[in-house]
NUTIDO-769549 format. One line per 3 residues: number of its first residue (from 1); their letters; for each residue z negated, x, y of C-alpha. Coordinates in steps of 0.1 Angstrom, whole numbers, plus 5000, padded with zeros to 4 digits. Layout:
<senus>
NUM) A) Z,X,Y; ...
</senus>
This chain:
<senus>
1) XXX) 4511,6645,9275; 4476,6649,9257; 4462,6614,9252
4) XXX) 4426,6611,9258; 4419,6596,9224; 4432,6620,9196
7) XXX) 4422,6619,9157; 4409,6652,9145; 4422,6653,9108
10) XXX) 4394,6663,9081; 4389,6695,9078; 4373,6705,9044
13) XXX) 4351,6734,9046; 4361,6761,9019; 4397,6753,9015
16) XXX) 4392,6744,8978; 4413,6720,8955; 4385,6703,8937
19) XXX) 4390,6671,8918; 4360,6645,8937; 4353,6612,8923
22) XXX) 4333,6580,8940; 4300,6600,8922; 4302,6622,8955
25) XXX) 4299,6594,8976; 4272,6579,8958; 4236,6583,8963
28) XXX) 4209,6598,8939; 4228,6631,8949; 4220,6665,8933
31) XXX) 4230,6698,8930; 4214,6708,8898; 4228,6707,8862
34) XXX) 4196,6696,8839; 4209,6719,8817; 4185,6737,8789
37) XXX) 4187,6777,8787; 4218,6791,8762; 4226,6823,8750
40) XXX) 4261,6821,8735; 4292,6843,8728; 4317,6842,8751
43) XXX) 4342,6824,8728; 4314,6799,8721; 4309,6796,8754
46) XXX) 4345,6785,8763; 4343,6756,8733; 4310,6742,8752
49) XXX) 4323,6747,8791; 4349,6719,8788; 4322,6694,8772
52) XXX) 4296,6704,8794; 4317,6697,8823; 4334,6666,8810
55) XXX) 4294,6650,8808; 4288,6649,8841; 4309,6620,8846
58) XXX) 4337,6633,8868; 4362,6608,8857; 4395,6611,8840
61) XXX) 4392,6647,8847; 4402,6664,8816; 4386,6705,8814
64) XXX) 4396,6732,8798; 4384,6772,8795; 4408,6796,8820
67) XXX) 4437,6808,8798; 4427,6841,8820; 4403,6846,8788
70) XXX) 4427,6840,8757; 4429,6871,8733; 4398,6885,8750
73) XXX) 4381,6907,8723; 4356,6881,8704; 4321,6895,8697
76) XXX) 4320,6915,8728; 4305,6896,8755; 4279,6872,8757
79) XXX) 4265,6847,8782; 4229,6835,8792; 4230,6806,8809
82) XXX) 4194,6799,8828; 4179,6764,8825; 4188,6740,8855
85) XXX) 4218,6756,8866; 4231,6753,8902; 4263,6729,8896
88) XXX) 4282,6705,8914; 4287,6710,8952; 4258,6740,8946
91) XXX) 4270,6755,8916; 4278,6784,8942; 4246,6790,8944
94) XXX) 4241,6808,8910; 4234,6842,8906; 4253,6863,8883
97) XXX) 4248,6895,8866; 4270,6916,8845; 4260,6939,8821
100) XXX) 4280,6970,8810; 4263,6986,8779; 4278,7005,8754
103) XXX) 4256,6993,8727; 4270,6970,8703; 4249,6942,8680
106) XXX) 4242,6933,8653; 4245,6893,8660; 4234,6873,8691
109) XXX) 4199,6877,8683; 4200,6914,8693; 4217,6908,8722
112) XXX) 4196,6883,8736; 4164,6909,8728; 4182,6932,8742
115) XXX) 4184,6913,8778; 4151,6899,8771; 4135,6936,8770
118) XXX) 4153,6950,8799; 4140,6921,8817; 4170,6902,8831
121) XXX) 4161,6873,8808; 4127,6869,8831; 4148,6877,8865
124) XXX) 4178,6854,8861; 4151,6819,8852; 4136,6823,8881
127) XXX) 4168,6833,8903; 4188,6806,8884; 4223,6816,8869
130) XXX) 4238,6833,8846; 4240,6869,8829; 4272,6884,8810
133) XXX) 4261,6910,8785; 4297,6931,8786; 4300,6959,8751
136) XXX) 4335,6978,8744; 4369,6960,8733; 4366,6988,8709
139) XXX) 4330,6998,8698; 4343,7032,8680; 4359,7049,8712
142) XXX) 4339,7033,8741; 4348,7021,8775; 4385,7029,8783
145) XXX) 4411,7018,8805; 4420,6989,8783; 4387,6970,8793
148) XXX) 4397,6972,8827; 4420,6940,8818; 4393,6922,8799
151) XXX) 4367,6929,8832; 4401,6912,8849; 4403,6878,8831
154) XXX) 4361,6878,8831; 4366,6880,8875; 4394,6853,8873
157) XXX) 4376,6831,8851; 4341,6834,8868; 4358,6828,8903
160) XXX) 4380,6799,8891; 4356,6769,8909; 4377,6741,8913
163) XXX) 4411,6753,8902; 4431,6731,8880; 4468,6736,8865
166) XXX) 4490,6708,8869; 4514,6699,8836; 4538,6670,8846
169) XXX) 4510,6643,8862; 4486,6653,8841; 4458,6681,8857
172) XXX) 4432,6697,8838; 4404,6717,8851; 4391,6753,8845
175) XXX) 4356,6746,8836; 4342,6787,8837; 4335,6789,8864
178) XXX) 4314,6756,8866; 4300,6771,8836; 4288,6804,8842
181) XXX) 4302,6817,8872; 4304,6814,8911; 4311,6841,8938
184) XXX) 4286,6846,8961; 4258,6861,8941; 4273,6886,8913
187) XXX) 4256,6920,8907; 4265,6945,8880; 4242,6969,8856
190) XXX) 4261,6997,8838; 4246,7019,8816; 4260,7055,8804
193) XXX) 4296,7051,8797; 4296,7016,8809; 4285,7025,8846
196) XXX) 4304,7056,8846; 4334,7031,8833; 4323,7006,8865
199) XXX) 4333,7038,8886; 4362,7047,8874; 4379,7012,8869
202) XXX) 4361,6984,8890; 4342,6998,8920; 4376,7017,8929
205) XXX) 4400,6989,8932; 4392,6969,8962; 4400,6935,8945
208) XXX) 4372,6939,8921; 4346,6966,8941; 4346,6940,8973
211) XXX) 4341,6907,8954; 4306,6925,8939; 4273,6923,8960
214) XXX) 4250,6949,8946; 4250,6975,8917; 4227,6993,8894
217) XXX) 4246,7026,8874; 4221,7049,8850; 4233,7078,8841
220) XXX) 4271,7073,8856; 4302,7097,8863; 4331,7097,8881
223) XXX) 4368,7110,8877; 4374,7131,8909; 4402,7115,8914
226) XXX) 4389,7083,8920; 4370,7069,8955; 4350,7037,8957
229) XXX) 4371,7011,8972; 4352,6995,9000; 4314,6989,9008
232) XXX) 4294,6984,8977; 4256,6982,8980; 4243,7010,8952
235) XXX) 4213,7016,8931; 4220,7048,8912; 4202,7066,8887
238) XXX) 4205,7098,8878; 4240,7099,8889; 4260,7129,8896
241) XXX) 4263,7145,8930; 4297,7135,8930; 4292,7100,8924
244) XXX) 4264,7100,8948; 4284,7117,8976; 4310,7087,8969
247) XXX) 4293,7055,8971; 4275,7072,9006; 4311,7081,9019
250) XXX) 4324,7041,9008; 4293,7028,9025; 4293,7048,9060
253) XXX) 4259,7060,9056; 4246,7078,9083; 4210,7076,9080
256) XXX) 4183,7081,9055; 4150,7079,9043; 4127,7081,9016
259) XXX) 4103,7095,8989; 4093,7116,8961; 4114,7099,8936
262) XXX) 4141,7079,8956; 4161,7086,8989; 4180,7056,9008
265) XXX) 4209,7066,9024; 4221,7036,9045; 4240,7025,9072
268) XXX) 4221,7025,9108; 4244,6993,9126; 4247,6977,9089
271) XXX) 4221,6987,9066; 4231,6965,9038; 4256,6991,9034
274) XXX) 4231,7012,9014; 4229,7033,8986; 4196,7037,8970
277) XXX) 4197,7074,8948; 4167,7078,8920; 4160,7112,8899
280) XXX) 4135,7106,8872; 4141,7127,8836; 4127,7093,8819
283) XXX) 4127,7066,8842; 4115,7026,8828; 4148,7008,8826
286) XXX) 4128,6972,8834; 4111,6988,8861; 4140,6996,8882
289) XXX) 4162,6967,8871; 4131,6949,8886; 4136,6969,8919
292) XXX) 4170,6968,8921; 4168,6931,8920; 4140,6929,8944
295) XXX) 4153,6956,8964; 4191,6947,8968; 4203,6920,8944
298) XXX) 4184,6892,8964; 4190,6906,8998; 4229,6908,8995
301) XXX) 4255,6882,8988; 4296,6882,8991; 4318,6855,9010
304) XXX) 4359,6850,9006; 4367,6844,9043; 4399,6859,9044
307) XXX) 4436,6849,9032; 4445,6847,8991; 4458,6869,8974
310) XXX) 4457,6897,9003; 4446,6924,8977; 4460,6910,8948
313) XXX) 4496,6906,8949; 4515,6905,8913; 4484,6896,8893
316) XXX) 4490,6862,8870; 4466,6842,8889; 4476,6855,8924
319) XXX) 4468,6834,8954; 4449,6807,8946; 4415,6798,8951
322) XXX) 4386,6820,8958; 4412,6850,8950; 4409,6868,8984
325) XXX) 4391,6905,8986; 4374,6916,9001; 4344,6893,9005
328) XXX) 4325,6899,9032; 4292,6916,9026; 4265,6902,9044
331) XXX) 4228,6894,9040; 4210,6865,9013; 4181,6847,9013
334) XXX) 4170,6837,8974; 4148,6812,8974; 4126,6815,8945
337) XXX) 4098,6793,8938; 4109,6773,8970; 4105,6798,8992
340) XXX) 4129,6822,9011; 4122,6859,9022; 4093,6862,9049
343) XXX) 4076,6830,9040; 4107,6807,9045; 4097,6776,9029
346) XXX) 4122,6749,9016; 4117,6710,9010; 4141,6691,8996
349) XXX) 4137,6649,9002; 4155,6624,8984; 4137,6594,9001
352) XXX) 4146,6560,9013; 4134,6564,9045; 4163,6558,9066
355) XXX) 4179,6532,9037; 4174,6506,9067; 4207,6519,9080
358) XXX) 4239,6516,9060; 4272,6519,9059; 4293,6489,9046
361) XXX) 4297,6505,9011; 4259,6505,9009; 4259,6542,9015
364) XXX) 4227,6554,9035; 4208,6589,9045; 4187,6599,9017
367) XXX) 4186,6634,9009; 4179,6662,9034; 4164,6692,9030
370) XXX) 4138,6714,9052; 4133,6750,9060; 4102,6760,9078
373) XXX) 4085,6792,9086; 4048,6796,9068; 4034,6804,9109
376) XXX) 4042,6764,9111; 4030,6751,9081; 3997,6775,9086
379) XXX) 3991,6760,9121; 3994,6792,9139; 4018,6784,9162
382) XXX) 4015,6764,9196; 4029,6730,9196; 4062,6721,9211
385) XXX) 4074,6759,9211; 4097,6763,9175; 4132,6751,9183
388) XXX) 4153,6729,9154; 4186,6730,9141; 4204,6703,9124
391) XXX) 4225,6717,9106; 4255,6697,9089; 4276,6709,9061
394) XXX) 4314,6703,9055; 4336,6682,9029; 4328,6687,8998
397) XXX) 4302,6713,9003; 4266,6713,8995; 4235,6711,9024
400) XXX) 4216,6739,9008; 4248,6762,9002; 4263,6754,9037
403) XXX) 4228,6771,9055; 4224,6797,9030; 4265,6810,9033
406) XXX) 4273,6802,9069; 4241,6822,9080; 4215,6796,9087
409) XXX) 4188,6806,9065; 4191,6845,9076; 4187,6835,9115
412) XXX) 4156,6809,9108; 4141,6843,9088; 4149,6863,9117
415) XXX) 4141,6840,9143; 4116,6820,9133; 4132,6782,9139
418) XXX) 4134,6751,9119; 4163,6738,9098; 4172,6703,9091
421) XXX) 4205,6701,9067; 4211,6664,9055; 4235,6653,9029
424) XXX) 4256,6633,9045; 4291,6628,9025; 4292,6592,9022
427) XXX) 4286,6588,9060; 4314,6604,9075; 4333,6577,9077
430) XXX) 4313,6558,9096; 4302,6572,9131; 4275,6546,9142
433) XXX) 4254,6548,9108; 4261,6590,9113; 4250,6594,9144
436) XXX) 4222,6566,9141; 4208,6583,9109; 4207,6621,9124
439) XXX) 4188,6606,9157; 4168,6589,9129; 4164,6621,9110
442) XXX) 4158,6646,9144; 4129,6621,9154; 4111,6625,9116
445) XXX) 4114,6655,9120; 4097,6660,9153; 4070,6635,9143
448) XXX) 4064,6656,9111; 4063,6691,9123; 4044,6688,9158
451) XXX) 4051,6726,9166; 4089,6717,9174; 4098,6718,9209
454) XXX) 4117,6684,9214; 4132,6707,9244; 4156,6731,9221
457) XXX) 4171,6705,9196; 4204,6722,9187; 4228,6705,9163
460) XXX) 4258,6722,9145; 4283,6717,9116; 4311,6738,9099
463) XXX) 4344,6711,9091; 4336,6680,9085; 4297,6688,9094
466) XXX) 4317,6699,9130; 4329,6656,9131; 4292,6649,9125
469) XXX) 4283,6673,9153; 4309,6655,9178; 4291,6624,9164
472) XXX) 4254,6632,9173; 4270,6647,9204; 4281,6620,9222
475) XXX) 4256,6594,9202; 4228,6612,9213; 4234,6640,9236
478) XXX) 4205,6633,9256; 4181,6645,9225; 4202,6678,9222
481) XXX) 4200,6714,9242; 4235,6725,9231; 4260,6722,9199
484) XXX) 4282,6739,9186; 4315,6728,9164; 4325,6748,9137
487) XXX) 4363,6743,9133; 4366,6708,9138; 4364,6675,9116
490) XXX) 4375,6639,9117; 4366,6626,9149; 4378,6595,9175
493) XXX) 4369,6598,9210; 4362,6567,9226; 4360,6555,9265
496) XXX) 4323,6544,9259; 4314,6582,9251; 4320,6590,9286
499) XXX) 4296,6561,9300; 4267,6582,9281; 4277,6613,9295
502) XXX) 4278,6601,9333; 4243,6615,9339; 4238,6642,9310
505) XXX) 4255,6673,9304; 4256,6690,9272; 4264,6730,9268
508) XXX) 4293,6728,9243; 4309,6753,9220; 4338,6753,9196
511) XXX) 4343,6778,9170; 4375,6786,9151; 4398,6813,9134
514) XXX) 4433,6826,9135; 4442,6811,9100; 4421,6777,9109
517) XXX) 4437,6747,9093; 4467,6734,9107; 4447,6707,9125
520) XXX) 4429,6729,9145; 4451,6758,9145; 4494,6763,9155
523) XXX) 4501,6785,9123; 4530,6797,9139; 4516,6819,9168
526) XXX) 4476,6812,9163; 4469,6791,9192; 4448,6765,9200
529) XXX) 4464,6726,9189; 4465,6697,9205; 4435,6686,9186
532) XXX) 4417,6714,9200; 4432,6716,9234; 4421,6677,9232
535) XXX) 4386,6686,9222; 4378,6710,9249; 4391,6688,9278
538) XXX) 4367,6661,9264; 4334,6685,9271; 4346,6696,9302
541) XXX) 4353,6659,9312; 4319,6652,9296; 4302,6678,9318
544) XXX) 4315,6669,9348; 4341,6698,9353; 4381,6700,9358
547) XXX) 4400,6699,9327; 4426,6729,9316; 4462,6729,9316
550) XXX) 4470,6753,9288; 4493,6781,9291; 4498,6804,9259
553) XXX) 4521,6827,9276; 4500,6833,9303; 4467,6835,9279
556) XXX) 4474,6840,9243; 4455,6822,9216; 4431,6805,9241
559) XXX) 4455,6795,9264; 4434,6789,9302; 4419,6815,9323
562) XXX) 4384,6820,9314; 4355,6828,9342; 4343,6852,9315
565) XXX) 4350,6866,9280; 4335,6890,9253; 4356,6908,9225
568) XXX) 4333,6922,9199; 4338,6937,9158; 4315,6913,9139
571) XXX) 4300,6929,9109; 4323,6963,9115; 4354,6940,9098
574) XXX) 4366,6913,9120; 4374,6911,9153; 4358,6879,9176
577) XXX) 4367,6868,9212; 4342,6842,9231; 4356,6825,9263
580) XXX) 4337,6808,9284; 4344,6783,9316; 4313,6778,9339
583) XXX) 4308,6745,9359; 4296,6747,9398; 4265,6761,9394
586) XXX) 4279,6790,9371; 4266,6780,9338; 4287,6780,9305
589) XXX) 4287,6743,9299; 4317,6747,9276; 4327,6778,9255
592) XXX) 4355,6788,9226; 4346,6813,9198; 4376,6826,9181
595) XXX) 4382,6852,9154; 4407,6875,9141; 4422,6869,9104
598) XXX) 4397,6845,9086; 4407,6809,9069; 4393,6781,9070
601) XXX) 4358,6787,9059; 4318,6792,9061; 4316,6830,9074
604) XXX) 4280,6842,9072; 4285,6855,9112; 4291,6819,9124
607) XXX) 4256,6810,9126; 4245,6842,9144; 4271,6833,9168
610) XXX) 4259,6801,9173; 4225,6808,9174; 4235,6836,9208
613) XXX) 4252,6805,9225; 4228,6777,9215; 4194,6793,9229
616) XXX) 4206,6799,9265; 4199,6767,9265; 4174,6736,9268
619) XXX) 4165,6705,9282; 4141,6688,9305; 4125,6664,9293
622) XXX) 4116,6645,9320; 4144,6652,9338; 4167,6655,9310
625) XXX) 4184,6683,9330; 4204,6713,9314; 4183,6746,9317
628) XXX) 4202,6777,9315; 4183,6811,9302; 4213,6840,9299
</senus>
């Protein structure tokens, strides 16, 4: 028998080995390096990753460069770093750009004037990151096949965040990918040979073409014999027909439009799946670079969301983390300046406002960051009519990184709604400081921005951000419309939960995946757990309505008989079921969202999800009944 009071194990939100230390816990957080600008070789580059990661204080950790990148041709690549890197729990947020140029220099000088004159030295300062000036193994004969390896250990090394090697008890981290890397945000620039070698060697194999977000090739060919491997957003310049005809075909274009110089041909249900197709007998190399950025590099992004090692059996460094493919493609938000596309604008507090509420280690809210739309901070909307999310990041993962990759950011763009994402690692631990200090931080909120409507307060978290969600749930559901739980966290039920609930319902959804973690998911047949099972029971209880008796055989996966269901493809790749049950008055009180083949962590979907479930709903608040708007 299910007991009514069940322990949720942790749940970490990107299922990532990283070595954390009591710094993560502490306050004063950040997410930024301090780091001045560089421009190094890429064997000088592995000499200074290991020191610059070992001075951030991690510990005992001992670093080392990826192994990936021993015997890569020296005097072939190089790497500028942008000042104030990304780092930490962010240092997924860097954007990365590789060039491929069949140019080779002189010294380091020339390659950094090289960069500087095509302009990428301007664009990556301001997007923050990191680009990888790539030249032949062999200057005399060019690109060939035998780069393909080197453009092999570069990807392994660049996507290496977190992964250590273990040698008896000792462990030592790869510090790359800390360094220059990440694997959200990487765009590639080929030139001549280089972006006709991109064709033939990267953008058809589907471990390396689905792990890039966007692409610039000048003057590039293609062997006939080869096909682009997947959706690949494409900027091409005078390219061949053939070329042309390929990356259209890989990205299911079926629409187009355009002008004298340049014709889009783009996908009408998923027009990120574009490819952009210039003619110009002399065109200015800056100028497109600078559109191709603007155009594409800072509208698209990439996110592993599916098993390791699915595409890359037999490889060295097969299976572990981040080596999945393909990423899913889906939409970014760069903030640049603090703002976000369409007038987005981002705050970031690190204030000891709420300090008067600790934990017993001291630990207390005191960073949190904002995102409002310029129509509130202009004054030209009504008051009490913009709703808020809180939205609460998982284990080890970073506030700002959490809303931009599980989707946040692109819904308050499209939507026009206010974000509220706290840091709020230390507090896990303890639920009556959590849910104190998000009540605390929901109330600032709505004092500081009058234009929210205290009505449509939504709250939901991915992992460990889906225990803090539980937390403000049944601390406070009284000052929330609806919640959602992304795939579970820590969390204790207790019998005084149920005294707050006795006169307030609370619309309740649970989101999870096929390959979940185990505490959350069977692994055996894909089911629904206890812990799950558990949790579901708890919001029907909590909303006055008859618990489930679950019956796999009967129902696979979600085990009970649903009053209704949706099956949908999400983003043309994966497929999703929604089940919900409906209390008395036919309203879905309590719902589970499911989907098809992911792991454990932040799809860029989930929020959109959330966001259809969470605005059917919102409370009166005089009444502080449920409203239901289908």
């Amino acid at each position: 028998m299910l007991k009514n009071q069940l322990l949720l194990t942790l749940s970490i939100a990107l299922t990532v080995s990283l070595s954390f230390t009591s710094s993560i816990f502490a306050l004063n957080y950040t997410n930024r390096l301090g780091n001045k600008a560089t421009f190094e070789t890429l064997e000088e580059a592995r000499v200074s990753s290991p020191v610059s990661a070992a001075s951030k204080g991690t510990g005992n950790v001992t670093f080392k460069s990826h192994p990936v990148l021993d015997g890569y041709p020296k005097e072939t690549t190089y790497v500028y770093r942008s000042a104030n890197l990304w780092s930490g729990r962010g240092n997924r947020l860097n954007t990365n750009i590789l060039v491929f140029s069949e140019k080779s220099f002189q010294d380091k000088d020339a390659a950094f004037t090289y960069l500087k004159d095509l302009g990428l030295i301007n664009i990556i300062d301001t997007a923050v990151g990191s680009v990888v000036l790539i030249t032949p193994s062999d200057p005399k004969t060019g690109f060939s096949a035998s780069d393909q390896k080197h453009y092999y250990a570069l990807q392994t090394a660049m996507l290496s965040l977190g992964v250590s090697e273990r040698s008896n008890d000792a462990v030592t981290t790869y510090s790359d990918g800390d360094y220059f890397g990440g694997f959200g945000f990487i765009y590639v620039i080929g030139f001549d040979s280089g972006a006709t070698f991109f064709n033939n060697y990267i953008a058809s194999t589907i471990d390396y073409a689905t792990r890039i977000a966007g692409v610039l090739l000048i003057n590039s060919r293609m062997d006939e014999i080869r096909q682009v491997a997947g959706p690949l957003p494409a900027y091409l310049v005078n390219a061949t027909e053939a070329v042309e005809a390929k990356y259209k075909a890989a990205n299911n274009a079926d629409a187009v439009k355009g002008n004298a110089k340049t014709t889009t041909c783009f996908n009408q249900a998923l027009p990120l799946q574009q490819v952009v197709i210039h003619r110009e007998a002399s065109p200015n190399t800056p100028t497109i670079i600078r559109s191709a950025y603007d155009g594409m590099f800072s509208r698209t992004m990439r996110i592993p969301v599916v098993k390791q090692g699915l595409h890359s059996a037999g490889t060295p460094y097969q299976g572990y983390n981040f080596d999945q493919a393909p990423y899913s493609l889906t939409a970014r938000n760069v903030v640049t300046n603090g703002v976000a596309p369409d007038g987005i604008s981002v705050f970031s507090h690190q204030e000891e406002r709420f300090s008067g509420n600790k934990t017993k280690t001291g630990e207390y809210m005191q960073t949190w960051y904002e995102y409002v739309p310029a129509e509130v901070l202009e004054n030209r909307v009504a008051p009490g009519t913009v709703p808020l999310v809180i939205a609460l990041h998982g284990g080890g993962d970073d506030p700002h990184a959490f809303v931009e990759e599980v989707g946040w950011l692109e819904m308050a763009r499209q939507k026009r709604f206010i974000i509220v994402a706290p840091e709020h690692q230390g507090l896990y631990s303890d639920q009556a400081v959590l849910g104190e200090s998000i009540a605390a931080l929901a109330k600032y909120m709505m004092k500081s921005y009058p234009a929210i409507d205290a009505s449509r307060v939504y709250a939901s978290g991915y992992s460990m951000g889906g225990g803090a969600t539980l937390t403000i749930s049944t601390s406070h559901p009284r000052m929330l419309a609806a919640v959602v739980d992304m795939a579970g966290a820590m969390f204790k039920f207790t019998d005084q939960m149920e005294e707050k609930f006795k006169e307030t319902d609370l619309p309740f959804m649970y989101l999870t995946s096929a390959y979940d973690l185990e505490p959350n998911i069977n692994p055996e047949d894909k089911s629904l757990s206890d812990n799950s099972q558990v949790l579901l029971n708890k919001f029907l209880i909590y909303n006055n309505m008859n618990q489930v008796s679950f019956n796999f055989k009967a129902y696979p996966k979600c085990g009970f008989q649903a009053d209704a269901w949706s099956a949908t493809l999400v983003n043309n790749e994966y497929k999703n079921f929604i089940w919900y049950l409906n209390n008395k008055e036919g309203v879905p009180m309590v719902a589970l969202n499911y989907t098809e083949d992911l792991i454990h962590a932040l799809y860029p979907q989930y929020a959109s999800m959330a966001w259809a479930y969470l605005t059917q709903f919102s409370r009166d608040q005089k009444s502080g009944a449920i409203k239901y708007k289908p």
